[in-house]
PDBQT receptor file of N, H, CA, C and O in Angstrom, charges set to zero:
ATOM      1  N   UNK A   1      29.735 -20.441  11.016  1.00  0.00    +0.000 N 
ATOM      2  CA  UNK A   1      28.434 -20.021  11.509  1.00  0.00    +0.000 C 
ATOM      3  C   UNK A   1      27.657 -21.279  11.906  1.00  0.00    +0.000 C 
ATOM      4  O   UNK A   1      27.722 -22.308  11.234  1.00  0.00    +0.000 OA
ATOM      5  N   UNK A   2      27.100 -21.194  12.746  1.00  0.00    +0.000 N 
ATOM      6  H   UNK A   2      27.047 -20.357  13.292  1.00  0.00    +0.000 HD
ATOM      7  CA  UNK A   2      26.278 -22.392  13.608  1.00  0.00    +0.000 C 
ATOM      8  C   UNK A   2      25.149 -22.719  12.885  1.00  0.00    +0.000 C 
ATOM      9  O   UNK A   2      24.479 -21.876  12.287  1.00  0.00    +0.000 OA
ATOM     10  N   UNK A   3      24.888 -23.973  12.910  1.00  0.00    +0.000 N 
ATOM     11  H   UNK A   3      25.432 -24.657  13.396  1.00  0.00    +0.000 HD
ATOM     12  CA  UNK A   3      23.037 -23.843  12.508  1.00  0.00    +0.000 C 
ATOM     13  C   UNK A   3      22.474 -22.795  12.416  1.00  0.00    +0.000 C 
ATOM     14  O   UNK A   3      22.283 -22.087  11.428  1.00  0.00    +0.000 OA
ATOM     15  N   UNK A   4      22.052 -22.606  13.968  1.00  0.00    +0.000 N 
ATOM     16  H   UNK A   4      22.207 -23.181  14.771  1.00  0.00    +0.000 HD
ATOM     17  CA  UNK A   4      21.424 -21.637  14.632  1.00  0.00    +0.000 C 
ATOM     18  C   UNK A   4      20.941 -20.495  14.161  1.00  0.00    +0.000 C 
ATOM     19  O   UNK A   4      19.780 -20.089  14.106  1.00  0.00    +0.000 OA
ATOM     20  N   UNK A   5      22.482 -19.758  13.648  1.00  0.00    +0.000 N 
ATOM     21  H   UNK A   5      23.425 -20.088  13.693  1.00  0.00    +0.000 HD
ATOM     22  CA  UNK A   5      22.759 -18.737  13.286  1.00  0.00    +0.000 C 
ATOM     23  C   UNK A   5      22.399 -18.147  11.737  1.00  0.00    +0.000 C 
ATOM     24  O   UNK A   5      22.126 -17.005  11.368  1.00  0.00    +0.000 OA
ATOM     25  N   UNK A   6      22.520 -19.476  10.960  1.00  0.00    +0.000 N 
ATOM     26  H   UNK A   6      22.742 -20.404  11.259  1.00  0.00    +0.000 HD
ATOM     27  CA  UNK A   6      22.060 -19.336   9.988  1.00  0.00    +0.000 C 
ATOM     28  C   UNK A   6      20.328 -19.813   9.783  1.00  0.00    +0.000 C 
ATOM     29  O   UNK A   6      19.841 -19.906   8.656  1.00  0.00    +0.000 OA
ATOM     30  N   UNK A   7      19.794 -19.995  10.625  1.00  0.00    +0.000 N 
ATOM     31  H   UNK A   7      20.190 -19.920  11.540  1.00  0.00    +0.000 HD
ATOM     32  CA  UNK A   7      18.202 -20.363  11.008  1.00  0.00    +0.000 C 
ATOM     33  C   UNK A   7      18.074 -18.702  11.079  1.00  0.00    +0.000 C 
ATOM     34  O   UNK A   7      17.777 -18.274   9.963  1.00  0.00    +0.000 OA
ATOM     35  N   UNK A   8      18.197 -17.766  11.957  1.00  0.00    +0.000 N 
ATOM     36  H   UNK A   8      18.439 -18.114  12.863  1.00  0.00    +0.000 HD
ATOM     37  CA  UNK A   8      17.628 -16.808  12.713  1.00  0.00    +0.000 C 
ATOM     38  C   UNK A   8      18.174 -15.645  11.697  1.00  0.00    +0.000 C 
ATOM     39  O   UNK A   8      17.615 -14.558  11.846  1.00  0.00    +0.000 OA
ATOM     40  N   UNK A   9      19.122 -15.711  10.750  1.00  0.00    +0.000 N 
ATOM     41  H   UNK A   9      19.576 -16.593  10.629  1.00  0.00    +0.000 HD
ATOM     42  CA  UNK A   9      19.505 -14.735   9.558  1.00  0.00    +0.000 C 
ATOM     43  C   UNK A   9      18.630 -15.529   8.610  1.00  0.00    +0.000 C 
ATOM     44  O   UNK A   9      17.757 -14.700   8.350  1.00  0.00    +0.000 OA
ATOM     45  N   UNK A  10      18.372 -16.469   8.031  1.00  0.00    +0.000 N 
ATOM     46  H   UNK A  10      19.081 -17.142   8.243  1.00  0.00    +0.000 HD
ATOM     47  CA  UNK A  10      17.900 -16.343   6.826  1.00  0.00    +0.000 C 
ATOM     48  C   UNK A  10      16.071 -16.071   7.474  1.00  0.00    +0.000 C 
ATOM     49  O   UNK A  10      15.482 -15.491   6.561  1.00  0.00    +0.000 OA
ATOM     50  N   UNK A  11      15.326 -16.249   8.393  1.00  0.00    +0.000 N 
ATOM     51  H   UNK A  11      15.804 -16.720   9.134  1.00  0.00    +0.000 HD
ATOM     52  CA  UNK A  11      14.525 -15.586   9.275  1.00  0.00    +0.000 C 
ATOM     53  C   UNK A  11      14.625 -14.602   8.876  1.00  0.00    +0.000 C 
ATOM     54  O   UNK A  11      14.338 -14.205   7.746  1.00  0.00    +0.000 OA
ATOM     55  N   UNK A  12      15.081 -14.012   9.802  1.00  0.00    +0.000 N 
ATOM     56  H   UNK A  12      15.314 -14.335  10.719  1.00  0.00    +0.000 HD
ATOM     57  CA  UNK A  12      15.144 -12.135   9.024  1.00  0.00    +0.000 C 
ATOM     58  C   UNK A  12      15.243 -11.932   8.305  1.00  0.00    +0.000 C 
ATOM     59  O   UNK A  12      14.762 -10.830   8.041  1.00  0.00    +0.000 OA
ATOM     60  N   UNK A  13      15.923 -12.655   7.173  1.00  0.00    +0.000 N 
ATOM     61  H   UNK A  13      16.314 -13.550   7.388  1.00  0.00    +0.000 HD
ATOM     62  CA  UNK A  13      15.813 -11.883   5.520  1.00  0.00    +0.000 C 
ATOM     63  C   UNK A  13      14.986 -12.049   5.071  1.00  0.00    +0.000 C 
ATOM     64  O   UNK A  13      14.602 -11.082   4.412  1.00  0.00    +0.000 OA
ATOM     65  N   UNK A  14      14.072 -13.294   5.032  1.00  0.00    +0.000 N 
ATOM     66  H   UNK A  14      14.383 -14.080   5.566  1.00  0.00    +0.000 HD
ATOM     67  CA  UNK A  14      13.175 -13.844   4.735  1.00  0.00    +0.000 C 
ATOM     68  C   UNK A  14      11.732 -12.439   4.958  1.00  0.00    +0.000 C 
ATOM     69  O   UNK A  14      11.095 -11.834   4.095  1.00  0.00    +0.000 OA
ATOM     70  N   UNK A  15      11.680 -12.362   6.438  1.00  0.00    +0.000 N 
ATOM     71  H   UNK A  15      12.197 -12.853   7.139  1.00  0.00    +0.000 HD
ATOM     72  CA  UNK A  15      11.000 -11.830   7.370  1.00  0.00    +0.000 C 
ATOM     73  C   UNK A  15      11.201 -10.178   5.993  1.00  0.00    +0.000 C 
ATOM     74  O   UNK A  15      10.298  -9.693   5.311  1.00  0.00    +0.000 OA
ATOM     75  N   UNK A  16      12.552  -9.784   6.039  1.00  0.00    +0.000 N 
ATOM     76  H   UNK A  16      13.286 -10.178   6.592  1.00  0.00    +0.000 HD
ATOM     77  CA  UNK A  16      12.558  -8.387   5.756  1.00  0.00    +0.000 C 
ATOM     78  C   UNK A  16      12.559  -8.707   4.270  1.00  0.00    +0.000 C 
ATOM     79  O   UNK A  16      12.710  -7.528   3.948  1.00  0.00    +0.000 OA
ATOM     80  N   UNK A  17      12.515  -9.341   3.096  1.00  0.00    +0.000 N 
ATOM     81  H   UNK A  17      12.393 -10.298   3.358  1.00  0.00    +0.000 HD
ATOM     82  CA  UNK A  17      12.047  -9.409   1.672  1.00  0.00    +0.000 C 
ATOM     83  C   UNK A  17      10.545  -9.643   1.365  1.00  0.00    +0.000 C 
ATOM     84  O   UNK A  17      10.053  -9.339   0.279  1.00  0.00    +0.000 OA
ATOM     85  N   UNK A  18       9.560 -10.428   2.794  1.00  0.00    +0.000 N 
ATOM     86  H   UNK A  18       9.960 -10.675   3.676  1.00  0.00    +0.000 HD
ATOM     87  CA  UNK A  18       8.406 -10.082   2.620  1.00  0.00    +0.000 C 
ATOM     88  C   UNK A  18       7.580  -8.551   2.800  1.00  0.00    +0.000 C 
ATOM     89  O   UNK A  18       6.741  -7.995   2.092  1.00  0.00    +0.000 OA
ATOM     90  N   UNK A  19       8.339  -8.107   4.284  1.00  0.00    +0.000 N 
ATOM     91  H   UNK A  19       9.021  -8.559   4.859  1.00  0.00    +0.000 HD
ATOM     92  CA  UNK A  19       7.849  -6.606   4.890  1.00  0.00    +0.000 C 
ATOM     93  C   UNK A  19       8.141  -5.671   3.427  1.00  0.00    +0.000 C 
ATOM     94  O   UNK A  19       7.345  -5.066   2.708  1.00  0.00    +0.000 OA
ATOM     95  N   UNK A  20       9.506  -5.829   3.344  1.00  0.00    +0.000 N 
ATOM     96  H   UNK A  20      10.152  -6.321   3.928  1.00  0.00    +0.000 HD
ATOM     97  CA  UNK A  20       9.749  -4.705   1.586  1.00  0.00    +0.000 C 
ATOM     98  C   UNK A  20       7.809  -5.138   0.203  1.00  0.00    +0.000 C 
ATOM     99  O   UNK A  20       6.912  -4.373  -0.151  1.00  0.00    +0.000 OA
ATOM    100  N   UNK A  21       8.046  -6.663  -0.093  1.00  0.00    +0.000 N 
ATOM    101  H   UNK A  21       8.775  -7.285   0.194  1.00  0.00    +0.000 HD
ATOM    102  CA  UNK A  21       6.954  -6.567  -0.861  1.00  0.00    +0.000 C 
ATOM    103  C   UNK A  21       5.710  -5.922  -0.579  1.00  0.00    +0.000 C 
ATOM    104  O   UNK A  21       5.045  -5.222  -1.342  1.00  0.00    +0.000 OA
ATOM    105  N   UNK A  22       5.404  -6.331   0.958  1.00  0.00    +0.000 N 
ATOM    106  H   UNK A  22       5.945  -6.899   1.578  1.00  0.00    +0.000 HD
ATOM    107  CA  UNK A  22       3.864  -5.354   1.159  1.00  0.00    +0.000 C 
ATOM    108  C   UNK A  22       4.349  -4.201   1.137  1.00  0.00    +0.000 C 
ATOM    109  O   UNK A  22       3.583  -3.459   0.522  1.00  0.00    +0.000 OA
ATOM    110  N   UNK A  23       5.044  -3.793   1.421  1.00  0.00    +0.000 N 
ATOM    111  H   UNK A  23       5.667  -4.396   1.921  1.00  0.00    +0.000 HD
ATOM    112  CA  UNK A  23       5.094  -2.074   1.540  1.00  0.00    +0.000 C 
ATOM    113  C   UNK A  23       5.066  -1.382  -0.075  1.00  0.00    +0.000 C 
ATOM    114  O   UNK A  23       4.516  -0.353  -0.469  1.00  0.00    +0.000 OA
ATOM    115  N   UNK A  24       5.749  -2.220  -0.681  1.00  0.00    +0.000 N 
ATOM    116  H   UNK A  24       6.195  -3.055  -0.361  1.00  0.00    +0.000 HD
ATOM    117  CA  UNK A  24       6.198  -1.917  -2.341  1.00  0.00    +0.000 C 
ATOM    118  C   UNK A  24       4.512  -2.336  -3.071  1.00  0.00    +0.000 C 
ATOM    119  O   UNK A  24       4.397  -1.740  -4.142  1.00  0.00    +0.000 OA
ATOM    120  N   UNK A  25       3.550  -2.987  -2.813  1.00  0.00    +0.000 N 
ATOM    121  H   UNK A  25       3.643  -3.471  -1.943  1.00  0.00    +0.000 HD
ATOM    122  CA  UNK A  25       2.703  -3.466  -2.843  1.00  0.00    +0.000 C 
ATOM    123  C   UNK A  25       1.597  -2.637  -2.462  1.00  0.00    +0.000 C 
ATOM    124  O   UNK A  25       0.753  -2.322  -3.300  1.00  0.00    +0.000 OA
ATOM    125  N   UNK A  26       1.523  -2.233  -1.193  1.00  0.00    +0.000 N 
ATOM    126  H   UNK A  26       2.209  -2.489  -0.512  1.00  0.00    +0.000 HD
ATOM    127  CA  UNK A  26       0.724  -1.089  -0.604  1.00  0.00    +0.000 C 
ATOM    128  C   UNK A  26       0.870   0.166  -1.602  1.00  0.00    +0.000 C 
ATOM    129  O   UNK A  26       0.038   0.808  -2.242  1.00  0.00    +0.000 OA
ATOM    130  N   UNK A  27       2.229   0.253  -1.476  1.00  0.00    +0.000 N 
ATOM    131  H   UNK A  27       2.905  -0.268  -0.956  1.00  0.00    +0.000 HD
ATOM    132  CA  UNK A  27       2.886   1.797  -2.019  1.00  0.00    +0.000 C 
ATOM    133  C   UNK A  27       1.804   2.171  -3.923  1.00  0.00    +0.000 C 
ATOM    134  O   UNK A  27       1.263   3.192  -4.347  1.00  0.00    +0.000 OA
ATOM    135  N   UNK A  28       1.972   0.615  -4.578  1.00  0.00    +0.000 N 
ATOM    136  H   UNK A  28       2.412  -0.215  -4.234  1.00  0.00    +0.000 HD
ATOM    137  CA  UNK A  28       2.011   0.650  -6.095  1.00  0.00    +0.000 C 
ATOM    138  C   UNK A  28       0.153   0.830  -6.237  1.00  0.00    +0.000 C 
ATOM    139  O   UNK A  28      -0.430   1.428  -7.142  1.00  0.00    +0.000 OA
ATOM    140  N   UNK A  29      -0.472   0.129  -5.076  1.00  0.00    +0.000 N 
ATOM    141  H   UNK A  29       0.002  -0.356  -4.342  1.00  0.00    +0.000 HD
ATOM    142  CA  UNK A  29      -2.178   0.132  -4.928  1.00  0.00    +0.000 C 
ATOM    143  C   UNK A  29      -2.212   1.373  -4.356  1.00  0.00    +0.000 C 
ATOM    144  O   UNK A  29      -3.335   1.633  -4.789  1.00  0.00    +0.000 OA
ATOM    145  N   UNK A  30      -1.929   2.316  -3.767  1.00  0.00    +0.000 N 
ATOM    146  H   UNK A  30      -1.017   2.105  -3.415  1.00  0.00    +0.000 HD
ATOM    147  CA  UNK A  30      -2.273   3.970  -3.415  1.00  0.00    +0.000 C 
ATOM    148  C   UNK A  30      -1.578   4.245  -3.998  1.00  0.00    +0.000 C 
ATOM    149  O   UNK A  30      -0.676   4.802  -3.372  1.00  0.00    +0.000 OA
ATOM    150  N   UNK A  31      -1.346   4.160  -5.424  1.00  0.00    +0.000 N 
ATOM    151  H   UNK A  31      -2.078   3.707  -5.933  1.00  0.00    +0.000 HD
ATOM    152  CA  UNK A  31      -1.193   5.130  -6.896  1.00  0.00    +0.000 C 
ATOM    153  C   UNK A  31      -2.933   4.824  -7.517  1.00  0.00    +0.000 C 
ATOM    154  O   UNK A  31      -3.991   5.412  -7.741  1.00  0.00    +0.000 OA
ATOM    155  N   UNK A  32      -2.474   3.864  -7.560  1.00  0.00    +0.000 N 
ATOM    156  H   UNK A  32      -1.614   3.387  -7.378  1.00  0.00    +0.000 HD
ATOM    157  CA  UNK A  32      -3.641   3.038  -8.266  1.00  0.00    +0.000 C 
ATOM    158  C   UNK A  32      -5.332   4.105  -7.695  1.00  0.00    +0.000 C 
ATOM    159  O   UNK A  32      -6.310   4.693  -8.156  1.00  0.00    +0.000 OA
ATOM    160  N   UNK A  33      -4.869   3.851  -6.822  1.00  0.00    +0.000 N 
ATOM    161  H   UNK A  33      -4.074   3.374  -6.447  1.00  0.00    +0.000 HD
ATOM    162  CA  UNK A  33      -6.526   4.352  -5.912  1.00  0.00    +0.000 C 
ATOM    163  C   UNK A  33      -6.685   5.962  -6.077  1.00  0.00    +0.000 C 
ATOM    164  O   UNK A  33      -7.718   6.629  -6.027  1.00  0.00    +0.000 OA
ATOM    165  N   UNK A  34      -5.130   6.447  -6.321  1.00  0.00    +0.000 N 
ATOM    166  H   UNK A  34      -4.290   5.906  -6.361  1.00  0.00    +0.000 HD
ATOM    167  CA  UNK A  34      -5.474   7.871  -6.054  1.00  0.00    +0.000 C 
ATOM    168  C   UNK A  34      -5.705   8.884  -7.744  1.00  0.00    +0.000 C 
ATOM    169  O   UNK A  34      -6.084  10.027  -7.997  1.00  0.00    +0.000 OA
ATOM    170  N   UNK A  35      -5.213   7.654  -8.611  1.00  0.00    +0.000 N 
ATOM    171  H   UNK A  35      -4.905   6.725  -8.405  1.00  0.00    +0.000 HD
ATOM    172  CA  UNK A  35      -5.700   7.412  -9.896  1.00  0.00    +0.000 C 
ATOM    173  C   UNK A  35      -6.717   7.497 -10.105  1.00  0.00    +0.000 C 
ATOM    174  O   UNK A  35      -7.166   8.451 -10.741  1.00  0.00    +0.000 OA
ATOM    175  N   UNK A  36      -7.531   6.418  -9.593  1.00  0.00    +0.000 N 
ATOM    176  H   UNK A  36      -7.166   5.643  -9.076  1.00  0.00    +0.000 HD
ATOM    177  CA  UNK A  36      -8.711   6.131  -9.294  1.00  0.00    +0.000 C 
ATOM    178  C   UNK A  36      -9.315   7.512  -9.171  1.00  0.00    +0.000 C 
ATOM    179  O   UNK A  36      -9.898   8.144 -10.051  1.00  0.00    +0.000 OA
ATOM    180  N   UNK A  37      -9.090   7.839  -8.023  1.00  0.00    +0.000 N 
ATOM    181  H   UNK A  37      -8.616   7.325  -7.308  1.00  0.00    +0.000 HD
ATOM    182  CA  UNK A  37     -10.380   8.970  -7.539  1.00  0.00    +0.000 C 
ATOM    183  C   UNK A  37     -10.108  10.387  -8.087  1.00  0.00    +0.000 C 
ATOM    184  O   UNK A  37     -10.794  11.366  -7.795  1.00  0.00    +0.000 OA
ATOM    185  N   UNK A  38      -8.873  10.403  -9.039  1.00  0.00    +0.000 N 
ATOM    186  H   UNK A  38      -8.315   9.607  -9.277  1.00  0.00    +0.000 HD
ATOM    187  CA  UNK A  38      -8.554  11.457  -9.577  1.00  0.00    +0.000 C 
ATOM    188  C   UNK A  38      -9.479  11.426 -11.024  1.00  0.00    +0.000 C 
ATOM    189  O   UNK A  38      -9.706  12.534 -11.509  1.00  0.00    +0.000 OA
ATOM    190  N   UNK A  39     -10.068  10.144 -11.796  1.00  0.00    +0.000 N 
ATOM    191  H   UNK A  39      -9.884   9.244 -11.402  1.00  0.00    +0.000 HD
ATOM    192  CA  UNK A  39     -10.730  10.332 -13.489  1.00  0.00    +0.000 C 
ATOM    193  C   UNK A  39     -11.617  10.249 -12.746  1.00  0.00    +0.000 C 
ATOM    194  O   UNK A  39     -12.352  11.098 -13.253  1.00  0.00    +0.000 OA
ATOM    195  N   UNK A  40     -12.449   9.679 -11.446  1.00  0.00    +0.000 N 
ATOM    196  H   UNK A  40     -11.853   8.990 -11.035  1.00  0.00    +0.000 HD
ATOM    197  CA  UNK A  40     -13.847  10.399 -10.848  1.00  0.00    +0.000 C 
ATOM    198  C   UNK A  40     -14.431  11.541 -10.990  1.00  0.00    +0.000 C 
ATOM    199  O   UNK A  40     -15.493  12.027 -11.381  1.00  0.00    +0.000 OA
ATOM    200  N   UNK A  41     -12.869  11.989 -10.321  1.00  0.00    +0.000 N 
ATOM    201  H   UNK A  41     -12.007  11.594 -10.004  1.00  0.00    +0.000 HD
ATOM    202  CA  UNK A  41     -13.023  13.528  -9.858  1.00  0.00    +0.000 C 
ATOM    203  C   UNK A  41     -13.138  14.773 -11.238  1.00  0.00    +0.000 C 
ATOM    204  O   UNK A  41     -13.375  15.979 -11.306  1.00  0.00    +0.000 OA
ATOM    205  N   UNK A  42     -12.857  13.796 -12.093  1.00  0.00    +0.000 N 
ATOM    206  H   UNK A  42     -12.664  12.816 -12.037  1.00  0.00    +0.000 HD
ATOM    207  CA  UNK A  42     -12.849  14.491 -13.161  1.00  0.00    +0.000 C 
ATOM    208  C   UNK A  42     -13.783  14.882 -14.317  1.00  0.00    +0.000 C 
ATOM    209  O   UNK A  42     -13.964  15.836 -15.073  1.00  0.00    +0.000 OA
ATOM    210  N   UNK A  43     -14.396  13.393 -14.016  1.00  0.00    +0.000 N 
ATOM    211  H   UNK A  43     -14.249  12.617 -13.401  1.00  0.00    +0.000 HD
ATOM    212  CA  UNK A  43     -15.372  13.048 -14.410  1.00  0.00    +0.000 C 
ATOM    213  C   UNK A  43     -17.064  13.682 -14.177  1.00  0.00    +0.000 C 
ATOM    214  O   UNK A  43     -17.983  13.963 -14.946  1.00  0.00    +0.000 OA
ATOM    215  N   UNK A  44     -16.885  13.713 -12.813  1.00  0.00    +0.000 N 
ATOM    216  H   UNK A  44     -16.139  13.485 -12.188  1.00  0.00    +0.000 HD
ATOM    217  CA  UNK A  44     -17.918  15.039 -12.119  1.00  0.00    +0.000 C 
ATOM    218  C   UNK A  44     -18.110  14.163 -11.068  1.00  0.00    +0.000 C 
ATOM    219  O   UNK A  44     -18.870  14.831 -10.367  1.00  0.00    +0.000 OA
ATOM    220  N   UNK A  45     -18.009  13.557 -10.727  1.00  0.00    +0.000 N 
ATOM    221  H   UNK A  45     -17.392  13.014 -11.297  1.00  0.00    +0.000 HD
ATOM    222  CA  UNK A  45     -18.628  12.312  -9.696  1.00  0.00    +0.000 C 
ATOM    223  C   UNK A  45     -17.885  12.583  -8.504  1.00  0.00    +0.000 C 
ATOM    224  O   UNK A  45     -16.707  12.277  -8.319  1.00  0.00    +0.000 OA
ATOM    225  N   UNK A  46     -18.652  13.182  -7.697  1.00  0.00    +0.000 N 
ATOM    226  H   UNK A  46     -19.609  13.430  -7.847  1.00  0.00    +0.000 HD
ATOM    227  CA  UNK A  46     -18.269  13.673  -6.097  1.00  0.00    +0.000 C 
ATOM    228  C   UNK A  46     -18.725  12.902  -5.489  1.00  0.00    +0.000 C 
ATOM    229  O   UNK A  46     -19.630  12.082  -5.649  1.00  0.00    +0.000 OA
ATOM    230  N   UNK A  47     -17.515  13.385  -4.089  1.00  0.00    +0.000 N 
ATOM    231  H   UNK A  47     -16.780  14.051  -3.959  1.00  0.00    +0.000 HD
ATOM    232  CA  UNK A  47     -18.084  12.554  -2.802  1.00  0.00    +0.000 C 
ATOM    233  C   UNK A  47     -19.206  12.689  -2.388  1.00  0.00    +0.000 C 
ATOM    234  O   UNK A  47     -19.809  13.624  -2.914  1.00  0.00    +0.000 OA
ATOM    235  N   UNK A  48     -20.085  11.775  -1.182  1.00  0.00    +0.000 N 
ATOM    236  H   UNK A  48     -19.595  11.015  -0.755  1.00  0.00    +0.000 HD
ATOM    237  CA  UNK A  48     -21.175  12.184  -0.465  1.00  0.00    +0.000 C 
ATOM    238  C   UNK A  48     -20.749  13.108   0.366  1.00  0.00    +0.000 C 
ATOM    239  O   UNK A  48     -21.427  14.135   0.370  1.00  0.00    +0.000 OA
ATOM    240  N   UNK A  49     -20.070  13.082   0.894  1.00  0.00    +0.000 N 
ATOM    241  H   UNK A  49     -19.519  12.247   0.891  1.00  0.00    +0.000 HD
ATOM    242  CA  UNK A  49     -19.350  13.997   1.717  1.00  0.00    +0.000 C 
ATOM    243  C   UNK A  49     -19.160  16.073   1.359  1.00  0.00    +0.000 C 
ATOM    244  O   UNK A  49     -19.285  17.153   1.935  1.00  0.00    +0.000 OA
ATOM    245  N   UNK A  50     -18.846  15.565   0.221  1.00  0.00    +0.000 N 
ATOM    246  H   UNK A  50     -18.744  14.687  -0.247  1.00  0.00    +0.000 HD
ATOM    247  CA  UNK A  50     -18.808  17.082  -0.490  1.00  0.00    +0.000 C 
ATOM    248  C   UNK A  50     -20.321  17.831  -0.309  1.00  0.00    +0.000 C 
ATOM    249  O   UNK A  50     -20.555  18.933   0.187  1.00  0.00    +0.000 OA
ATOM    250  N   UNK A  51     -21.326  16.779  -0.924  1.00  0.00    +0.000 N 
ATOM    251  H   UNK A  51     -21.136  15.883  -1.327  1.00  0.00    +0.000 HD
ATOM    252  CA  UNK A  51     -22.700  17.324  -0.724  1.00  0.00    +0.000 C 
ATOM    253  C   UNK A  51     -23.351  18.114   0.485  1.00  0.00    +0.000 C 
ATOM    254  O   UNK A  51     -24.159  19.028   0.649  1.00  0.00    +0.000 OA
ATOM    255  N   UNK A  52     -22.418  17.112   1.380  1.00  0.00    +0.000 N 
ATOM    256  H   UNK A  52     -21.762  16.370   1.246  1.00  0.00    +0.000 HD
ATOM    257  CA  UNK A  52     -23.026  17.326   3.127  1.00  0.00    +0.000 C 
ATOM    258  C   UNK A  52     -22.772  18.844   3.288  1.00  0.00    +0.000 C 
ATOM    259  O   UNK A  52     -23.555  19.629   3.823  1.00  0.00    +0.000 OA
ATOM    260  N   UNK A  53     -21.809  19.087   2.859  1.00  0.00    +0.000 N 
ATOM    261  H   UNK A  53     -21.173  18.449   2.424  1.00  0.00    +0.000 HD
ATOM    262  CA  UNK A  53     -20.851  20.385   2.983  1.00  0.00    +0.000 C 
ATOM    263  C   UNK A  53     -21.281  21.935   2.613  1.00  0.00    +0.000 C 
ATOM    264  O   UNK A  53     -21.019  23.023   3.125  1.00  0.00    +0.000 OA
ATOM    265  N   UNK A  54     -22.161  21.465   1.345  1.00  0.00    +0.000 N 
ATOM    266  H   UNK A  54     -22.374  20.581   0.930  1.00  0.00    +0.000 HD
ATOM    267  CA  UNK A  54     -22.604  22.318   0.428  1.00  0.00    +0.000 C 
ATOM    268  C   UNK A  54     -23.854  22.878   0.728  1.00  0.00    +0.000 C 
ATOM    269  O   UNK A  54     -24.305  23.885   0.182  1.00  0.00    +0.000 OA
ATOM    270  N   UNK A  55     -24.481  22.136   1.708  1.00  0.00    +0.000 N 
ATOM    271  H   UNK A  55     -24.115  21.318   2.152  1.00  0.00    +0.000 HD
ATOM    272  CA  UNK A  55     -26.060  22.246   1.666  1.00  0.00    +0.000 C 
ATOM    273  C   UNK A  55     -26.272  23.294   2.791  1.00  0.00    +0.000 C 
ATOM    274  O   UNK A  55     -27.409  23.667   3.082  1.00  0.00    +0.000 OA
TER     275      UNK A  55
């Protein structure tokens, strides 16, 4: 395998072991958030939005 070749593969792996972390990253923070707005929601604490709705 050429230089080259091994420049433009470890690139892409590189490239595709960062894209996997944000996504795995994104994925683990919208648990988190939907956690989040689920002991809100539980809590009694509504959206503004809900209000708009109601009135």
């Amino acid at each position: 395998m050429s230089a080259h070749a091994l420049y433009v593969t470890a690139a892409y792996a590189i490239t595709a072991v960062v894209l996997a972390g944000l996504i795995g990253w994104i994925l683990l923070d919208q648990r988190a958030r939907r956690r989040d707005l689920a002991e809100l929601d539980a809590s009694g604490v509504r959206r503004r939005s809900d209000k708009a709705g109601k009135s």
